[in-house]
C-alpha positions in Angstrom: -11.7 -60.8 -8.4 -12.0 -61.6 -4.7 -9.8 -60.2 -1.9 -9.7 -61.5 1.2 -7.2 -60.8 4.7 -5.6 -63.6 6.0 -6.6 -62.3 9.8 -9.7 -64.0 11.0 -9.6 -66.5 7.7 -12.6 -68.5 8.7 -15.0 -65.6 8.8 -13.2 -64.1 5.7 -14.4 -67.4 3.7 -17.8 -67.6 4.8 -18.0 -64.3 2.9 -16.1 -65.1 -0.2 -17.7 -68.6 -0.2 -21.1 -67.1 -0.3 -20.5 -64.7 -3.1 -19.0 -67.3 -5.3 -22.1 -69.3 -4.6 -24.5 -66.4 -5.7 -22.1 -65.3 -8.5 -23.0 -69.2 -9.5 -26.5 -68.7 -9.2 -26.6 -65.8 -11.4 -24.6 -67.2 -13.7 -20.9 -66.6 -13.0 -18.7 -69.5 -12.8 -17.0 -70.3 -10.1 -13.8 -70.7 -12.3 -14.1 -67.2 -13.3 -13.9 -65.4 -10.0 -10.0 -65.1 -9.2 -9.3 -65.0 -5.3 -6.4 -63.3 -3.8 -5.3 -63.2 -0.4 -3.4 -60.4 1.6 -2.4 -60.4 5.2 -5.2 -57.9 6.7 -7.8 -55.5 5.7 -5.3 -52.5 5.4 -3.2 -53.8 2.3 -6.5 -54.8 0.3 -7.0 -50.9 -1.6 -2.8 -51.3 -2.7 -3.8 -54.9 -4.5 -7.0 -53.7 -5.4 -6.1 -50.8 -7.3 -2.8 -53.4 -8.8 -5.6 -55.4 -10.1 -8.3 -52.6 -11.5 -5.7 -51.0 -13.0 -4.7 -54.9 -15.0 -7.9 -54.4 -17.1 -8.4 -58.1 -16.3 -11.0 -57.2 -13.9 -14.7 -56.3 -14.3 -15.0 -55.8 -10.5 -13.6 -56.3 -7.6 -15.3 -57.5 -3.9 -13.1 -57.3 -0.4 -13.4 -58.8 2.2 -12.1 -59.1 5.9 -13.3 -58.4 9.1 -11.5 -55.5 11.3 -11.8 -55.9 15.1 -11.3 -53.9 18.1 -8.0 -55.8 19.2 -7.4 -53.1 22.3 -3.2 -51.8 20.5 -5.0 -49.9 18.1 -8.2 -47.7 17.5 -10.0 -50.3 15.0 -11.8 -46.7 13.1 -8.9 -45.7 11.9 -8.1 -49.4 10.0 -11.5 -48.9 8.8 -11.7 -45.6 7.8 -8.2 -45.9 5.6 -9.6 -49.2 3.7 -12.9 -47.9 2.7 -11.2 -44.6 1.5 -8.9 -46.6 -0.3 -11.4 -48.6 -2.1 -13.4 -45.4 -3.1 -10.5 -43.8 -4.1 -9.6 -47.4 -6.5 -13.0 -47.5 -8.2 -13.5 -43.4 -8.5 -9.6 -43.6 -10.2 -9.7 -46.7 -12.1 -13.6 -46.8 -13.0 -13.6 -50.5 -11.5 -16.1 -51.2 -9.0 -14.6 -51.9 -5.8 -17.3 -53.4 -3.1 -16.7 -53.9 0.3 -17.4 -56.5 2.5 -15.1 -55.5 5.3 -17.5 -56.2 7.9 -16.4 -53.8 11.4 -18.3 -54.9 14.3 -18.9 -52.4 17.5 -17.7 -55.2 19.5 -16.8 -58.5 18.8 -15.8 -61.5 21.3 -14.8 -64.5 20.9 -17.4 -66.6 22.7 -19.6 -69.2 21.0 -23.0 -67.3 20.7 -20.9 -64.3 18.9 -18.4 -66.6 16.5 -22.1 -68.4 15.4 -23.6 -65.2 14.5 -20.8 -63.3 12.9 -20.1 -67.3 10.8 -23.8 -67.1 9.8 -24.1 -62.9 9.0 -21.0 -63.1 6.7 -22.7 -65.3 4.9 -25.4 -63.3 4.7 -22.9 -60.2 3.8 -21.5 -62.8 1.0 -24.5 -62.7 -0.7 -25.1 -59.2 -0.7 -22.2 -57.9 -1.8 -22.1 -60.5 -4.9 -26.0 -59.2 -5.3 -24.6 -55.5 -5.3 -21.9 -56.5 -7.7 -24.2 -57.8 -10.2 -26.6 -54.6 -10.0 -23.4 -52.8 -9.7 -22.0 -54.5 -13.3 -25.9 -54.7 -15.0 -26.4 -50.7 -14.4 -22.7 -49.8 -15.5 -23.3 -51.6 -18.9 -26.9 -50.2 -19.2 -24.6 -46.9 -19.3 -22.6 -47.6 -21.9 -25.3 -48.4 -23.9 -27.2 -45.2 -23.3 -23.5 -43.6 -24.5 -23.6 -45.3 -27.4 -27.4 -44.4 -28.5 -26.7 -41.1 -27.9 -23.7 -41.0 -29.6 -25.5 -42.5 -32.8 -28.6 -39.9 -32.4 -26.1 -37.5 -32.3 -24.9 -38.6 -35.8 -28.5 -38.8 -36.6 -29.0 -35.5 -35.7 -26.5 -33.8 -37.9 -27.4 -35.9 -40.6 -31.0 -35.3 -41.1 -31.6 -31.9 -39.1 -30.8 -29.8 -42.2 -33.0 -32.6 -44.3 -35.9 -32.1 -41.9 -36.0 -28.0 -42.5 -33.6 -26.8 -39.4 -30.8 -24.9 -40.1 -28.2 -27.4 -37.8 -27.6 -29.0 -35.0 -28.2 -26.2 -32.4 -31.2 -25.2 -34.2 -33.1 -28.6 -34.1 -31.7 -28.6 -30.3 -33.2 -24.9 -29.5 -36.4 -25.7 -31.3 -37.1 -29.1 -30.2 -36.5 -28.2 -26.4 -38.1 -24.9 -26.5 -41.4 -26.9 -27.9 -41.0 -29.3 -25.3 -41.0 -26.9 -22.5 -43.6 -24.5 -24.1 -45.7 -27.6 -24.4 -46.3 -26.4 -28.5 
């Protein structure tokens, strides 16, 4: 799924739009990456964690862009979304990634809207690039589970077959060769 705020909604697409586009070129549909919308940065870690905890989700990528409008300390917004996303993907097991983008300053001149249009595309990519690795290395860990879950079984079978008195003996034996280099 893709989140997105609502504030600053033209920036906010050149980022989803680019991550759909390398999701495509990996592989991913288009059709299979759900958007939602929510008014501003701060209420994306409440919907994201709605959505990790569905199940429906495999991951999930924000985005919005938090600026320094003068009422309120910008840090602050900042700070409380990306804690919230950790928080989501530590809780849920979900990946959360962020592509809420915080610039130092940010005006609204042409030579600054044509850079920030062009890096959030830029910042699309990347974060669907890091969701990929993100998805590739957490299903490389579940098979490493399940191997050693079945050498496990192998273990008990066929340590007391191969002259080891159990489990814990094959493990004390085999490691103590391995460090004492016998």
């Amino acid at each position: 799924a893709i989140l997105g705020a609502t504030w600053h909604r033209d920036f906010v697409h050149q980022v989803r739009d680019a991550a759909v586009a390398e999701f495509a070129r990996n592989g991913l549909p288009p059709s299979q990456v759900v958007h939602y919308e929510v008014p501003g940065a701060f209420e994306i870690p409440l919907l994201a964690k709605k959505l990790a905890r569905s199940g429906r989700y495999d991951a999930i990528v924000s985005c919005a862009l938090v600026v320094n409008g003068g009422i309120y300390r910008h840090e602050f917004v900042t700070s409380a979304v990306i804690d919230g996303m950790m928080r989501v993907q530590l809780d849920t097991e979900v990946p959360v990634l962020s592509a809420v983008l915080t610039p130092r300053d940010f005006h609204e001149h042409e030579d600054h809207l044509r850079f920030y249009r062009e890096h959030f595309v830029k910042k699309g990519v990347e974060v669907a690039q890091a969701c990929l690795a993100t998805l590739d290395n957490l299903g490389s860990l579940k098979s490493l589970r399940k191997m050693r879950t079945f050498f496990v079984f192998v273990d008990r079978v066929t340590a007391p077959l191969n002259g080891y008195l159990n489990v814990d003996d094959y493990y004390r034996r085999a490691s103590s060769r391995y460090f004492l280099g016998a």
